[in-house]
C-alpha positions in Angstrom: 210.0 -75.3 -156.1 206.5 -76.1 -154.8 203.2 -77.1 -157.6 200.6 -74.8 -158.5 198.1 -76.7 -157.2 201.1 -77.2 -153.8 200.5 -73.6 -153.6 197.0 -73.2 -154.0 197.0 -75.9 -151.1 198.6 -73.1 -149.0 196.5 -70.1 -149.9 193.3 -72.2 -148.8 195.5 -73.4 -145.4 195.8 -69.6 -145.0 192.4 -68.6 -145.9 191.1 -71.3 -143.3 193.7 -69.8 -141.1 192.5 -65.9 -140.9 188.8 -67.4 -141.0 189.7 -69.5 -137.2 191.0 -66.4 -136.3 187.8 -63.9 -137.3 185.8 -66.4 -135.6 188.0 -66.1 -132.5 188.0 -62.6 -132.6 184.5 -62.1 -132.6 183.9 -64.9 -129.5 186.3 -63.1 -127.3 184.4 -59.4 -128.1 181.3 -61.1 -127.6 182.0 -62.6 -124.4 183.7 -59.5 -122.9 181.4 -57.3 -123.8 178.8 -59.9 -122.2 181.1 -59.8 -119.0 181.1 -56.0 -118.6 177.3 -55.8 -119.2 177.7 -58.7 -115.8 180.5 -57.3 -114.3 180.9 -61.0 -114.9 185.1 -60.8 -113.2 185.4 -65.1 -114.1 183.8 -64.7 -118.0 186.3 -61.4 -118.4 189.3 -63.9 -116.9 188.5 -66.7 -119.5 188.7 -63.9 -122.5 192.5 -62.7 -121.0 193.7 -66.3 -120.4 192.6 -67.3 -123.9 194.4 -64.8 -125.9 197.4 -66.7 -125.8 195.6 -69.3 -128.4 195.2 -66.5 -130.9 198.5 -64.8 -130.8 199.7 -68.4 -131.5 196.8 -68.6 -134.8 198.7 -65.5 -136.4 202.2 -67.0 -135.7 200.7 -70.0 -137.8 199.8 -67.4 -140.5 203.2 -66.1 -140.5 204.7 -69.3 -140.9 203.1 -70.8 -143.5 202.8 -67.7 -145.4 206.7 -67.1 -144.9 207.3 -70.8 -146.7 205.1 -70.4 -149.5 206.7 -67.0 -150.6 210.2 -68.9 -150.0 209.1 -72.1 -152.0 206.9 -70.6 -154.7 208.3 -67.4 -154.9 205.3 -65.5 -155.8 204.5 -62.4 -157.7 202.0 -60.0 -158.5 198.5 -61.2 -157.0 199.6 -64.3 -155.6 202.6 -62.2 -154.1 199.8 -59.9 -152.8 197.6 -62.7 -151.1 200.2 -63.7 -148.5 201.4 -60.0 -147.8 197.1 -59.1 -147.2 196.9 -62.3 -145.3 199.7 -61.0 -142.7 198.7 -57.6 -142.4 195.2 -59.2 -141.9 196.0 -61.8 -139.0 198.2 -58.5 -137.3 194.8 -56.7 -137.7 193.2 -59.9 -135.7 195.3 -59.7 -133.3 195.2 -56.3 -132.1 191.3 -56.5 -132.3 191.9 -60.0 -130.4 194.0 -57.9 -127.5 191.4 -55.1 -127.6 188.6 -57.5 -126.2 191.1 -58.5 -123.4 191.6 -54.6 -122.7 187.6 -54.8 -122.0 187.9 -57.7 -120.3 190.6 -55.8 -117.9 187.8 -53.0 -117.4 185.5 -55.7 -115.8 188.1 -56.7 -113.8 188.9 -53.3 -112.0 184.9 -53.0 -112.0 184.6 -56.2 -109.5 182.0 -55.6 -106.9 180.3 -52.1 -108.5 177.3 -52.1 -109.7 176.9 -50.3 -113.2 176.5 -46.6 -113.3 174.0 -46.8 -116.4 172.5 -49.5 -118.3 174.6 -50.9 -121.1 172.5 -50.1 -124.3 175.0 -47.5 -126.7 178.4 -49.7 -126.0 176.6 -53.0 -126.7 175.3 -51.5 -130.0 178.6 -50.6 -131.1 179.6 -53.9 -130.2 177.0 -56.0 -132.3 178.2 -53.4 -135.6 182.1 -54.2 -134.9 181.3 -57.6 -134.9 179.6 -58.0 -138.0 182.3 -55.5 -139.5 184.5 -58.4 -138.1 182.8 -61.3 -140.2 182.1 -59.2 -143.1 185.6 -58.4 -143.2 187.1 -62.1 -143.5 183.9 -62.6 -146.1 185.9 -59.9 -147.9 189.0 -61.3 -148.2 188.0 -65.1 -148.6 185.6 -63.7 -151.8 187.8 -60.5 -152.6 185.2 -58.6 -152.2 186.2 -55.5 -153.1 182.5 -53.9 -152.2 182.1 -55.8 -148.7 185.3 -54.4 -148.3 184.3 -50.5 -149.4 181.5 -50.9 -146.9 183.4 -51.2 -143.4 184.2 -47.6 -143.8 180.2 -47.2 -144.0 179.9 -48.7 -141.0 182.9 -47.8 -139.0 181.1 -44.0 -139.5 178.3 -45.8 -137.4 181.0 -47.0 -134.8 182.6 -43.6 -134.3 178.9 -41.6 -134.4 178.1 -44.3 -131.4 181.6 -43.4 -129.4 180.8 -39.9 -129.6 177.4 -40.2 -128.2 178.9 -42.5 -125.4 181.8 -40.0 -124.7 179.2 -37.3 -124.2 177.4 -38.9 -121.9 179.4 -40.2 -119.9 180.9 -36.8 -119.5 177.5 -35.6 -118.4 177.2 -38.0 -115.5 180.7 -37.4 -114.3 179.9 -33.4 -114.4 176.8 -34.1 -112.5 178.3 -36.9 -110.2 181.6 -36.6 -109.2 181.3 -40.3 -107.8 180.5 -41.4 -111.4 183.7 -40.2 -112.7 186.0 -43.2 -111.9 183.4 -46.1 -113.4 182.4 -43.3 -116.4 186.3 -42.8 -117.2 186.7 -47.0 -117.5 183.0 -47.4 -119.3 184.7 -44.1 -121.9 187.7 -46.5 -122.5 185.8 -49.5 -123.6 184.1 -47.2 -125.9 187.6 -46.3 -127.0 188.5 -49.9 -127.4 185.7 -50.9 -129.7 186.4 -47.7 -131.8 189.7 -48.9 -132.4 188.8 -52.3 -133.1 186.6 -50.9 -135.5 189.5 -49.0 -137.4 191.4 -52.8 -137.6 188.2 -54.3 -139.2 188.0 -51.2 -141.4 191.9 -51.8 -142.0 191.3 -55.4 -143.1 189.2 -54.1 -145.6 191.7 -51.9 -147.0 193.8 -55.1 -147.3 191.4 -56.7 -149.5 191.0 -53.3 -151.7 194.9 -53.8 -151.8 195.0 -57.7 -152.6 192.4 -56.8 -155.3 193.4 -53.7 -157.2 197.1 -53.3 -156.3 196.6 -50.1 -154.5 196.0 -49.1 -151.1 193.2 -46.9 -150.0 192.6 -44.9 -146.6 189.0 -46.6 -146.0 189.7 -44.6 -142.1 189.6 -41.1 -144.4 
């Protein structure tokens, strides 16, 4: 059986881990949201072909948390720490394929020119992304209050889709040309409200690793 201090080795090889993987996350958002505001069709392709490298980050996570539980055999806390720590890099990940679904919006939008200037979608963009960072801050400190406040801000995330959806429902009423580009523009909105819920989700996971009980931060 593994040390203490073998273990402890393995929690911070984790923790570094899910940290890569935040940062990763929040690149490829960044960068596809910075293609569709573009229609940047090369800078969306770089986000899709480099998605692979994170799906490969939370196999890592899966590994190494897999052999700690089977050489230390953990309970209680430390038992919790490696089952947060996979729920967290799944979390990543979704948020991770989520960016390449906007990615594949600017690709079908190659050659148009934007129906409406980019200003709610981006917004909601810059407040998943912090929810992104904050929410790895959370886990890394368990940081049970950084973690209460994603659900704070996800309320911001969803107030923001629900402006979007509404007017982009507006311009496809008035234009029936608009409705093809407004229906692709509505699911990006969609995409970043989900990616929202994952971030909020990660947060639950630290309220989990910390207390022992699992709240509904989406309620």
């Amino acid at each position: 059986m593994a040390t203490r201090k073998e273990f402890d080795l393995g929690l911070e090889q984790l923790h570094n881990l899910l940290v890569e993987m935040g940062a990763f996350v929040k690149k490829a958002l960044d960068d596809s949201v910075e293609a569709l505001k573009n229609v940047d069709v090369e800078a969306a392709q770089a986000v899709i072909d480099k998605d692979i490298e994170l799906n490969s980050m939370e196999e890592d996570v899966m590994e190494l948390g897999s052999k700690l539980i089977a050489t230390q055999q953990p309970v209680a806390k430390d038992l919790r720490r490696i089952l947060s720590a996979f729920r967290i890099a799944s979390d990543l990940e979704r948020m991770g394929d989520l960016s390449v679904d906007i990615a594949k919006v600017v690709l079908r939008l190659d050659g148009q020119e934007l129906i409406k200037p980019l200003i709610d979608l981006p917004r909601m963009a810059e407040i998943i992304g912090t929810m992104t960072d904050e929410s790895i801050q959370s886990f890394v400190q368990e940081n049970v209050d950084l973690a209460y406040k994603m659900a704070k801000d996800d309320d911001q995330v969803d107030m923001l889709y629900g402006q979007i959806t509404r007017e982009l429902s507006l311009m496809m009423m008035e234009n029936p040309r608009n409705i093809a580009q407004a229906s692709l523009l509505s699911f990006v909105g969609r995409y970043m409200e989900r990616f929202g819920d994952h971030a909020t989700n990660i947060g639950e996971s630290v309220v989990y690793l910390v207390t022992g009980t699992r709240p509904d931060l989406n309620m």
